[in-house]
Wavefront OBJ file of the C-alpha trace (Angstrom):
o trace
v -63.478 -84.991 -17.922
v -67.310 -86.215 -18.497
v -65.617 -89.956 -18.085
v -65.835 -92.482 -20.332
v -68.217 -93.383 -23.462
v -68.596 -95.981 -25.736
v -69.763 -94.899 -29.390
v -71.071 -97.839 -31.614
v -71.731 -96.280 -35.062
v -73.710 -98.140 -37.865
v -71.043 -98.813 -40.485
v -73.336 -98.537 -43.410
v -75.426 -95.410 -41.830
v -74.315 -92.256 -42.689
v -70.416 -91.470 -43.384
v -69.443 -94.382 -40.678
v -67.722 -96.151 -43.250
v -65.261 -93.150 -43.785
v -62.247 -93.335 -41.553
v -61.972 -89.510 -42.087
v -65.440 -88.912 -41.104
v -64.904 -91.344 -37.958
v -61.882 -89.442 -37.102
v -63.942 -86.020 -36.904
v -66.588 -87.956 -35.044
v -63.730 -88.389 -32.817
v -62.579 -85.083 -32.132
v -66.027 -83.591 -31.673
v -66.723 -86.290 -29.169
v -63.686 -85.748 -27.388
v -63.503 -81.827 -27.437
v -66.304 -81.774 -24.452
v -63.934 -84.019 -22.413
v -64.720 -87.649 -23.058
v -63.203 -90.392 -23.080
v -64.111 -91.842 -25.919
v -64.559 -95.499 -27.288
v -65.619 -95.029 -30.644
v -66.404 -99.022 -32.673
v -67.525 -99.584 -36.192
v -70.141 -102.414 -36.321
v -71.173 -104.445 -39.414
v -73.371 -106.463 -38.331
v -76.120 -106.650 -35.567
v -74.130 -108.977 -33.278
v -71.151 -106.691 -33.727
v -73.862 -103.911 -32.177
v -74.968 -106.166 -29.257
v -71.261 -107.473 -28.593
v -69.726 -104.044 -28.540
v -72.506 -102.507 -26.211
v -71.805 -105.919 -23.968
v -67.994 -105.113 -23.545
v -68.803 -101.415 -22.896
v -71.043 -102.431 -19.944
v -68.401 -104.689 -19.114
v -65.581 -102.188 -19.283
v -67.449 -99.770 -16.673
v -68.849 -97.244 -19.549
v -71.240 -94.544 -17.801
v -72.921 -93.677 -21.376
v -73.042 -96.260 -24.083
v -74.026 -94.102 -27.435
v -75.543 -95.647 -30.626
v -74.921 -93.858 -34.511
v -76.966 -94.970 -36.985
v -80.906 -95.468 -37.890
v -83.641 -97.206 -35.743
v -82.269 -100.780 -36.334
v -79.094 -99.894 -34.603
v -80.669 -97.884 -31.960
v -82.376 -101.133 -31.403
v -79.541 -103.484 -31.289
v -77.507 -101.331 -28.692
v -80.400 -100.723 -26.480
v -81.716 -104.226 -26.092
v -77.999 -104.633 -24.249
v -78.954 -101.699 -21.785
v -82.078 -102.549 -20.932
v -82.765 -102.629 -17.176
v -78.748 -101.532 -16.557
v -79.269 -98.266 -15.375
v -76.484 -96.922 -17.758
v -76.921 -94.073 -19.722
v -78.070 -94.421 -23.736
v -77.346 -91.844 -25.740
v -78.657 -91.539 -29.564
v -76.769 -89.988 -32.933
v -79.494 -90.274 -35.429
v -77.505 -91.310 -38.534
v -80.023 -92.837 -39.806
v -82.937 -92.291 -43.228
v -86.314 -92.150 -40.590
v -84.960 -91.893 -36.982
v -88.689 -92.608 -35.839
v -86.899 -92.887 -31.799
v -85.084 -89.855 -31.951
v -88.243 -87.743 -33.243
v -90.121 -88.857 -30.510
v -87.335 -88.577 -28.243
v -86.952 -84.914 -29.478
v -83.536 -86.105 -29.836
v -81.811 -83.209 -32.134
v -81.453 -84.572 -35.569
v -78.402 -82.415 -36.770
v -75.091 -84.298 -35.840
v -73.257 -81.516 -33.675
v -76.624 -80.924 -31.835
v -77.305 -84.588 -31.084
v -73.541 -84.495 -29.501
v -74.113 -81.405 -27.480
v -77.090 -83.478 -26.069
v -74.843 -86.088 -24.630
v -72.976 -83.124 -22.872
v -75.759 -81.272 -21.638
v -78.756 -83.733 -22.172
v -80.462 -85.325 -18.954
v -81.268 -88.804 -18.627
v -85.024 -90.018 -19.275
v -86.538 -93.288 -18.336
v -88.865 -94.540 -20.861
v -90.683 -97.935 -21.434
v -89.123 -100.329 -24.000
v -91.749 -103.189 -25.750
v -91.006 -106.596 -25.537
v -91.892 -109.969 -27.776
v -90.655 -113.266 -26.804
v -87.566 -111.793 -26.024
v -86.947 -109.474 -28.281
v -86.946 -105.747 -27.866
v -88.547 -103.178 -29.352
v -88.577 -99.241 -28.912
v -90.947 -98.085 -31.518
v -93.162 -100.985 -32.889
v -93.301 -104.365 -33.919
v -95.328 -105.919 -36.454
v -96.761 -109.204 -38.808
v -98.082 -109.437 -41.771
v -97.618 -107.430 -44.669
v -94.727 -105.118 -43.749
v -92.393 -107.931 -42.405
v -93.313 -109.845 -45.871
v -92.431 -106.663 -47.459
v -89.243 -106.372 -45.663
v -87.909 -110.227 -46.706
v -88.068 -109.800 -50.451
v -86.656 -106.433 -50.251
v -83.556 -107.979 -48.506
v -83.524 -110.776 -51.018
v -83.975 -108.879 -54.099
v -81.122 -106.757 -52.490
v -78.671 -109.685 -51.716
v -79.792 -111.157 -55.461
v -80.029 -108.306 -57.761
v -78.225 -105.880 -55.864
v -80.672 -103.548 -56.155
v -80.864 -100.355 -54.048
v -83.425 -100.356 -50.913
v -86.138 -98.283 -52.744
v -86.501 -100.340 -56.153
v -85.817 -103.219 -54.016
v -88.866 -102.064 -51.907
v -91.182 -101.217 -55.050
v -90.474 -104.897 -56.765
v -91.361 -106.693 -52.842
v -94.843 -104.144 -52.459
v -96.000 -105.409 -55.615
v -94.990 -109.222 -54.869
v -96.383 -108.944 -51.473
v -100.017 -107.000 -53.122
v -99.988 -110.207 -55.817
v -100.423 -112.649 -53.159
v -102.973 -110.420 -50.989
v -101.914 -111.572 -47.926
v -104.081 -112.191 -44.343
v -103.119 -113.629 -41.599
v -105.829 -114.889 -39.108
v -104.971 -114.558 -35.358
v -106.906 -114.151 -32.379
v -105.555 -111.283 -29.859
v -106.244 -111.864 -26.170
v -106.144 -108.558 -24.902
v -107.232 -107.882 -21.035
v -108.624 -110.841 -20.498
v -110.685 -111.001 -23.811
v -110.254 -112.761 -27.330
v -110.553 -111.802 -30.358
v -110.550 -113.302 -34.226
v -109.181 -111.385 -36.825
v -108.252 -112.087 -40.586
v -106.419 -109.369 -41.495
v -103.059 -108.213 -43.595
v -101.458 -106.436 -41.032
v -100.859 -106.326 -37.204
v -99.164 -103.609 -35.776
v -97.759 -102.833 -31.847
v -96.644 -99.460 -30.330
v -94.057 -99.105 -27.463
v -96.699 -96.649 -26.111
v -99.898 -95.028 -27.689
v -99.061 -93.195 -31.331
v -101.492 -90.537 -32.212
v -101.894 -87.163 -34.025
v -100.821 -84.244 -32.839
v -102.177 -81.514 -35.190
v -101.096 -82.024 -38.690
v -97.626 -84.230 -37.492
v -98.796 -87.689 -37.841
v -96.778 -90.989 -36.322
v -95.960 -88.823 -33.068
v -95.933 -90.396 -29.736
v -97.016 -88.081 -26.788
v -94.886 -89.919 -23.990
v -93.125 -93.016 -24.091
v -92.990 -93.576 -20.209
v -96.801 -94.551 -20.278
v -96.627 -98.407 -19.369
v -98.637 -98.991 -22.299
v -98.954 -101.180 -25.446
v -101.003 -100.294 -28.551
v -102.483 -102.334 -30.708
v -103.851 -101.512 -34.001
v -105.292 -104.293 -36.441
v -106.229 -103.735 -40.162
v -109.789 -104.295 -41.403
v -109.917 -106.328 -44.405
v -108.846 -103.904 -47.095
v -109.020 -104.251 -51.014
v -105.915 -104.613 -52.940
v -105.712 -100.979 -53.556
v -106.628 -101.059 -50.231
v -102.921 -103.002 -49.387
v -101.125 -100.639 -51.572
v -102.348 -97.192 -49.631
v -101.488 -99.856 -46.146
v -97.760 -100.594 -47.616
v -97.284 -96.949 -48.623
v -98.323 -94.904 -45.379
v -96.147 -97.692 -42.974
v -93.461 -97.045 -45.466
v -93.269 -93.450 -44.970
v -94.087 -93.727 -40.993
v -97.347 -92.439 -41.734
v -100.268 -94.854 -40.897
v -102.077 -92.448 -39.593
v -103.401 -91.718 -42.803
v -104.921 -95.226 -43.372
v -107.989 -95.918 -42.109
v -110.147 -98.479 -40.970
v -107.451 -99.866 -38.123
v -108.950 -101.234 -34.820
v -107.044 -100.012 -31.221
v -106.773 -101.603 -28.414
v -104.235 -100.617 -25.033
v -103.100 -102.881 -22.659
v -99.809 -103.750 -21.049
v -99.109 -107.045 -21.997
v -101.113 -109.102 -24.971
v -100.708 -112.366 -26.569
v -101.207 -113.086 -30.449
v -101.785 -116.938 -31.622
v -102.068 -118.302 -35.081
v -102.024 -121.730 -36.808
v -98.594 -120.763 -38.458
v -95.479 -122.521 -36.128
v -93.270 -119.704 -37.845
v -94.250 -116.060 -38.599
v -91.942 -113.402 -39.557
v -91.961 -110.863 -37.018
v -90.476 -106.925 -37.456
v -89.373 -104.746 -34.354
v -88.163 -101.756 -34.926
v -87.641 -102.548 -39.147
v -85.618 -105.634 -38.439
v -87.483 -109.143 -39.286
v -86.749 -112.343 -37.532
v -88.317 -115.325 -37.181
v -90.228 -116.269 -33.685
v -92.500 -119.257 -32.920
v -96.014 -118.088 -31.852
v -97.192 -117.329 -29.399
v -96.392 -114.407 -29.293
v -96.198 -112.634 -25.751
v -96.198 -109.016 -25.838
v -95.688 -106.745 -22.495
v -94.322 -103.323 -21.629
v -91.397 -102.746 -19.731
v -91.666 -99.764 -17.471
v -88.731 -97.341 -17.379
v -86.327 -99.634 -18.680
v -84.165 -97.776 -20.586
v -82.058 -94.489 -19.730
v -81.742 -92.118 -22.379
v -80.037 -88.989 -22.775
v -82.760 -86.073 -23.703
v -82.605 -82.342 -24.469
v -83.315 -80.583 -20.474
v -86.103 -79.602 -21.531
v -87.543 -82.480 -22.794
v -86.478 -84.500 -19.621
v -88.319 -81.317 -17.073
v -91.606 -82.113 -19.070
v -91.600 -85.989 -18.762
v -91.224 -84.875 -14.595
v -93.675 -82.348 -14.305
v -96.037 -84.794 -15.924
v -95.064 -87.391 -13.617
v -95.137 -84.809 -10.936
v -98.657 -83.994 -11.963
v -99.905 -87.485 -11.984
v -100.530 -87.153 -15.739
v -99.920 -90.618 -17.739
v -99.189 -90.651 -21.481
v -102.958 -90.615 -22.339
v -103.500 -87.582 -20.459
v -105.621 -89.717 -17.248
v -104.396 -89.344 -13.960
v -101.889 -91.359 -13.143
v -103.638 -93.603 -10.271
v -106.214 -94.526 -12.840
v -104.111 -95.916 -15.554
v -104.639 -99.591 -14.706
v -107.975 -98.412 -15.555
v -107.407 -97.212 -18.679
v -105.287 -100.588 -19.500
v -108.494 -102.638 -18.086
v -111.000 -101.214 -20.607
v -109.368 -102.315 -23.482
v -111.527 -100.245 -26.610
v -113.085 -103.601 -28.732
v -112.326 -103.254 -32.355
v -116.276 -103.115 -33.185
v -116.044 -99.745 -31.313
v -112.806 -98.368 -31.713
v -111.940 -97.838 -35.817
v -109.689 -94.958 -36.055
v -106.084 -94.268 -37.535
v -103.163 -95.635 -36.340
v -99.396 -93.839 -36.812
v -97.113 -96.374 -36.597
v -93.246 -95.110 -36.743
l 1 2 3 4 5 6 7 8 9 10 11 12 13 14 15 16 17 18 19 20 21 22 23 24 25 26 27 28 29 30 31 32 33 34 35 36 37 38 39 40 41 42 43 44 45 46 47 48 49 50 51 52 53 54 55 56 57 58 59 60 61 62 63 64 65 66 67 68 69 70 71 72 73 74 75 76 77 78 79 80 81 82 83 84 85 86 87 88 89 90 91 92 93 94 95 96 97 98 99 100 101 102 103 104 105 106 107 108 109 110 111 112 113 114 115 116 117 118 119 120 121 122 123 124 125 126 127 128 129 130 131 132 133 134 135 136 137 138 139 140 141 142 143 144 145 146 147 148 149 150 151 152 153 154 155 156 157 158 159 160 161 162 163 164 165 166 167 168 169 170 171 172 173 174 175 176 177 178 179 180 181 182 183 184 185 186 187 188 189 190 191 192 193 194 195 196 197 198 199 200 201 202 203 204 205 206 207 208 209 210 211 212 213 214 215 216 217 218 219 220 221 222 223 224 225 226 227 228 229 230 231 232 233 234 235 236 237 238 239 240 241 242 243 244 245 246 247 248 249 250 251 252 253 254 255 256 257 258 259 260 261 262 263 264 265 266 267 268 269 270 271 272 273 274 275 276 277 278 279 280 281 282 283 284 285 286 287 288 289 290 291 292 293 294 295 296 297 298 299 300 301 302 303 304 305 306 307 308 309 310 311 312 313 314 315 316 317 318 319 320 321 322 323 324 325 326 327 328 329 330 331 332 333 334 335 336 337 338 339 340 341
């Protein structure tokens, strides 16, 4: 026996509202020997309280189906546990599991829980809240509220239900004006969008939105310039499809912890594609090595020879990060493109 597992599965991702499919799920979790808890979860709370009981029940993997808004909910239980997190990407983007080279294909992803070795990578935080790929305010998060209306309203599918919310959203040209303080300095900004990264996103040949390591201590910040409306529209479609390393014109900045302010006392805030509502503020920081998660071998030997090697995730040596987080790039000097997941 492998021992026990608790499987929380997305009941709207994938085929998790089949019982048939669930039952197969089942059988191809249990064939390698586990002892399997498999839930069906509705709702975000459902996520968080089903990953709660399974720490509480002595679970030595707790494994999350669905896309990266589930991934999110079960995680932000395991944080800092020590326990095991598994991933079956059921999901339409699976940004975590790409970067994770988590196997995408369902009977893959499962053999990875069997033969898979745990990793320890960073997980973002804001005022509480986790994230594992990004957070952000301003246009996307505005974006993501009328979609979710027009859905509950009109009952329109996510994509038209997208489309109608761009254009709303590109109507009111939005900005936001906030002033980062970022290793120790400050600066103003009016701009539509304000995007962090769990860990520096960058190109890696011609695969945009890839992250090189996610173990790197590290926070990136990338601020829009003060596009035209057109301008907005190229913005909203490259962080719809993952892809904002095609925009240009974004600032950068590292660091391990930041803090946004802004005149508004509410601001709609996304992490990981979910939006809630926080009260600035808003206190960003890494969390180093927080979170165990079940990789491919081979993936898990390259995150320790780097380690090994004294190699951090921007390719410095390792003693020298603080460094690297100390000499934050200023956004006069530092315009480049930013690949948001």
């Amino acid at each position: 026996m492998l021992g026990p597992i608790t499987v929380i599965i997305n009941a709207s991702a994938g085929l998790g509202y089949q019982s048939d499919w669930t039952e197969q799920l089942r059988g191809k979790l249990e064939a390698p020997g586990f002892a399997v808890t498999l839930k069906l979860a509705h709702s975000g709370a459902e996520m968080v309280a089903a990953a709660e009981q399974a720490l509480g029940e002595g679970a030595t993997m707790v494994v999350a189906g669905g896309g990266d808004g589930t991934i999110n909910a079960v995680a932000s239980v395991l944080v800092g546990s020590g326990v095991r997190f598994g991933v079956l990407p059921l999901g339409t983007l699976n940004h975590f599991a790409k970067d994770m080279k988590i196997p995408l294909a369902l009977d893959e992803a499962i053999a990875n829980l069997v033969h898979g070795q745990p990793c320890q990578v960073d997980v973002g935080e804001v005022n509480g809240s986790i994230f594992l790929n990004n957070s952000s305010l301003g246009l996307y998060p505005d974006i993501v509220r009328q979609r979710e209306q027009l859905q509950r309203k009109l009952g329109q599918g996510k994509w038209p239900a997208f489309g109608r919310a761009l254009v709303a959203s590109l109507r009111r040209y939005p900005f936001l004006n906030v002033k980062l303080k970022v290793n120790g300095d400050a600066h103003v900004r009016r701009t539509p969008f304000v995007f962090i990264g769990n860990n520096e996103y960058r190109m890696q040949g011609l695969n945009p939105g890839v992250r090189a390591r996610l173990d790197g201590g590290m926070l990136s910040l990338y601020v829009a310039q003060r596009p035209t409306r057109l301008g907005l529209l190229r913005l909203a479609f490259h962080a719809l499809r993952g892809r904002l390393s095609e925009a240009k014109d974004f600032d950068v900045l590292l660091a391990r912890e930041l803090v946004i302010e802004t005149h508004h006392k509410r601001l709609r805030v996304a992490t990981d594609g979910e939006v809630s509502i926080m009260h600035p503020p808003l206190c960003y920081r890494s969390l180093p090595a927080a979170l165990a998660v079940m990789v491919p071998p081979g993936v898990a030997a390259e995150a320790d020879a780097s380690k090994a090697a004294g190699i951090d995730a921007y390719g410095a040596d390792a003693s020298a990060s603080a460094g690297v987080a100390a000499t934050a790039r200023t956004p006069a000097a530092s315009s480049r493109s930013a690949a948001p997941a």
